[in-house]
N, C-alpha and C positions, 0 to 999 in steps of 0.2 A: 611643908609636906612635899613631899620627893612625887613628883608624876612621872607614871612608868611610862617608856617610851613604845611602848606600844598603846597606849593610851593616846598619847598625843598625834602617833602615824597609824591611826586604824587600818586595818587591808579594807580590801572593797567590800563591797557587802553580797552577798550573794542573791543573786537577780530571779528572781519570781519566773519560773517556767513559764510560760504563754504555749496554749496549741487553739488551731482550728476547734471550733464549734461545729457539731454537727450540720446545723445550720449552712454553716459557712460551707464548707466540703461539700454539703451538695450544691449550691450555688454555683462555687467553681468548677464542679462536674459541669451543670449545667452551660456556664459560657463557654468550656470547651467541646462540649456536642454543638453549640449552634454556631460558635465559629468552625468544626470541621463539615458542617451541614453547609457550607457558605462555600468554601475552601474546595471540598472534593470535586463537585461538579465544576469548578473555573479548573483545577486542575486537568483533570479528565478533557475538556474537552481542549484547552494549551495541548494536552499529549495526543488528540486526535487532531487537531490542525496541524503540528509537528508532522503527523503522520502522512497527513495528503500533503504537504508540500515536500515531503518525500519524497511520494510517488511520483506527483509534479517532474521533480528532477529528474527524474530516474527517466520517466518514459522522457523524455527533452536528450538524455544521453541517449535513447531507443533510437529515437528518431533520426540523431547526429548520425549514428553507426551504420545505419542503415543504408541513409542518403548517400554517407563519405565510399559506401562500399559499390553502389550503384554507381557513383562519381567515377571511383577508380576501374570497375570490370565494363558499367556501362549497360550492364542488368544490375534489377534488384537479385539479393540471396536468395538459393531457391537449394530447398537439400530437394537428394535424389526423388525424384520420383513423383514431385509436386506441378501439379496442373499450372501450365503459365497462360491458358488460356482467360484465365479470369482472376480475380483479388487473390493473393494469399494470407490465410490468417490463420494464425498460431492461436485457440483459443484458452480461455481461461480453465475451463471445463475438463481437458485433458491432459494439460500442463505441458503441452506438447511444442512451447518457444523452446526449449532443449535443442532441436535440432536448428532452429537461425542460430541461437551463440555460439552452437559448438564451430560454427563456420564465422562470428562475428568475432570468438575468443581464439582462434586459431587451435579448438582443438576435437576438430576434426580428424579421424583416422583413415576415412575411407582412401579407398584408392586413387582416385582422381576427385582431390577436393576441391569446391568449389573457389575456395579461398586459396587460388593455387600458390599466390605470391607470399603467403602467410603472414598476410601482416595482421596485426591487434587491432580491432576497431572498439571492442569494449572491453574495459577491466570490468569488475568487482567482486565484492567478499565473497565469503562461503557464508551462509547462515549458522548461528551460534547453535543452537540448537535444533539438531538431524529430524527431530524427532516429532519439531513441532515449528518448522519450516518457517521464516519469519528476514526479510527485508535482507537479501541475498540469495545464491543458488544453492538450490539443494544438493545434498550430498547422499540423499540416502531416496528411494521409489516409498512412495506411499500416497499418504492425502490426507487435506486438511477437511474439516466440516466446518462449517460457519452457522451460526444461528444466528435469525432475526425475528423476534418474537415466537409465533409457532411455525415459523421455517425455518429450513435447514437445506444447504446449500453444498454438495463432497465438491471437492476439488481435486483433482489426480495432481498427482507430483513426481518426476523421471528425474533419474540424474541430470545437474546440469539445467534445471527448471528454475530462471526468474521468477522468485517470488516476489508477491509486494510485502508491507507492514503486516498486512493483517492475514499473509498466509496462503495466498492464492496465486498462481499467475498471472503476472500481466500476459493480456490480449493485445496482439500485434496485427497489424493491416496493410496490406502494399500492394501497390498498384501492377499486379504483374501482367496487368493485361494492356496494360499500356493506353490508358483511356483519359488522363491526367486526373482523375477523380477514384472513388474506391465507394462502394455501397456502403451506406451509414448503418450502423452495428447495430443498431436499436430500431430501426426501421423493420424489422422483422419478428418484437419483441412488444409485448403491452396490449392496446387498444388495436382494433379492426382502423383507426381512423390513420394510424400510422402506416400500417401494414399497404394502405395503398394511399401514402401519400403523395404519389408519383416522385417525376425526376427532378423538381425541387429541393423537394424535402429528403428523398431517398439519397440522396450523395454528398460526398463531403467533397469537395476541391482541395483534394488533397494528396499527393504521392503515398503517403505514410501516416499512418493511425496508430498511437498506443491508448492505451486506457485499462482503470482496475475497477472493480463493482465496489472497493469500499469494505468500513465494519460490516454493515450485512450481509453481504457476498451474494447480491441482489441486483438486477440489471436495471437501473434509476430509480424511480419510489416502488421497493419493493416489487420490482418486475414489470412497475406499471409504466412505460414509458413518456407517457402524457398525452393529450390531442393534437395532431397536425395543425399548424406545421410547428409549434414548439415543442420541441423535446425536453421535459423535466428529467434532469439525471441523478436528483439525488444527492446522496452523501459519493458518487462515483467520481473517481475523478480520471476527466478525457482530455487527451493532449488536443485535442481542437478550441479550445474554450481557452 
């Protein structure tokens, strides 16, 4: 008897579909809700620590700029018209550092700028987007709002306005009354126990101050500063610390 030779070299045989079980599908749904339940908040908060040591840097370049530019004139920056009898500070609230860069970034127009020798004491970027001002200098007047539960925080923004990560300007402090200390920022802010914590607690020993109020755009917990003589600052983060 003659055996066909396909008989002898069968093909393969054709293999039984297999799919998920209901069952199974939702299960797998399931492990991946509770591993992205796990996952989002370690991320989230990796990308806000990112964010303060950020700012971290950024105000530590403030400070450098600052100092190198007092080194070189022998005052601190002062644009026209600014009281040297006492601190100067650029607050967060009017977005109003614009006028120190434009004399730290040599671009200053006025007539007799202060940064006469024009040298660069700080670089950096433009913000990516105009429109919602973010870890760079604005390019466009407006302002940011910040929410932190049921508050709400505006922020002014001017051309040329250091923003931080989260949209607001960094707050600048300097010693322009020449007293080698500068009144601590917070001491005016929160609880009555602060507000006269005397001259302890009231000054920093310091030429030069920067600092940002953070995600909530909140001056230490929620505005609350803490009881003298320690100051809680929060998620803020201050070049003194």
């Amino acid at each position: 008897m003659i055996t066909s030779f396909f008989a002898l070299f069968p093909g393969p045989k054709p293999s039984k579909a297999t799919a998920f079980t209901l069952l199974e599908l939702l299960v797998v749904i399931s492990i991946i809700a509770v591993l992205a339940g796990i996952l989002l908040p370690v991320t989230g908060s990796v990308m806000e620590n990112a964010r303060k040591t950020e700012a971290k840097s950024t105000e530590m370049q403030i400070l450098t700029a600052v100092k190198s530019f007092q080194t070189d004139y022998g005052v601190y920056p002062l644009p026209a018209g600014t009281n040297t009898a006492t601190d100067t500070t650029f607050d967060a609230e009017s977005g109003n550092n614009a006028a120190l860069f434009a004399i730290l970034r040599n671009t200053d127009t006025s007539a007799t700028p202060p940064n006469s020798r024009h040298t660069v004491y700080f670089e950096g970027k433009d913000v990516k987007n105009p429109d919602k001002p973010k870890s760079g200098f604005a390019t466009k007047a407006g302002s940011t709002t910040i929410k932190s539960g049921s508050s709400t925080k505006t922020f002014a923004t001017q051309i040329g306005t250091l923003v931080d990560p989260w949209g607001a300007g960094y707050s600048i402090r300097y010693d322009t009354g020449y007293t080698d200390a500068v009144v601590h920022p917070y001491s005016d802010a929160g609880t009555s126990a602060n507000d006269t914590a005397g001259a302890t607690t009231g000054i920093l020993r310091f030429g030069v101050i920067a600092y940002s109020y953070g995600k909530d755009g909140q001056a230490g917990n929620a505005g609350d500063t803490g009881t003298a003589p320690a100051y809680t600052y929060g998620d803020d983060v201050v070049s003194w610390q």
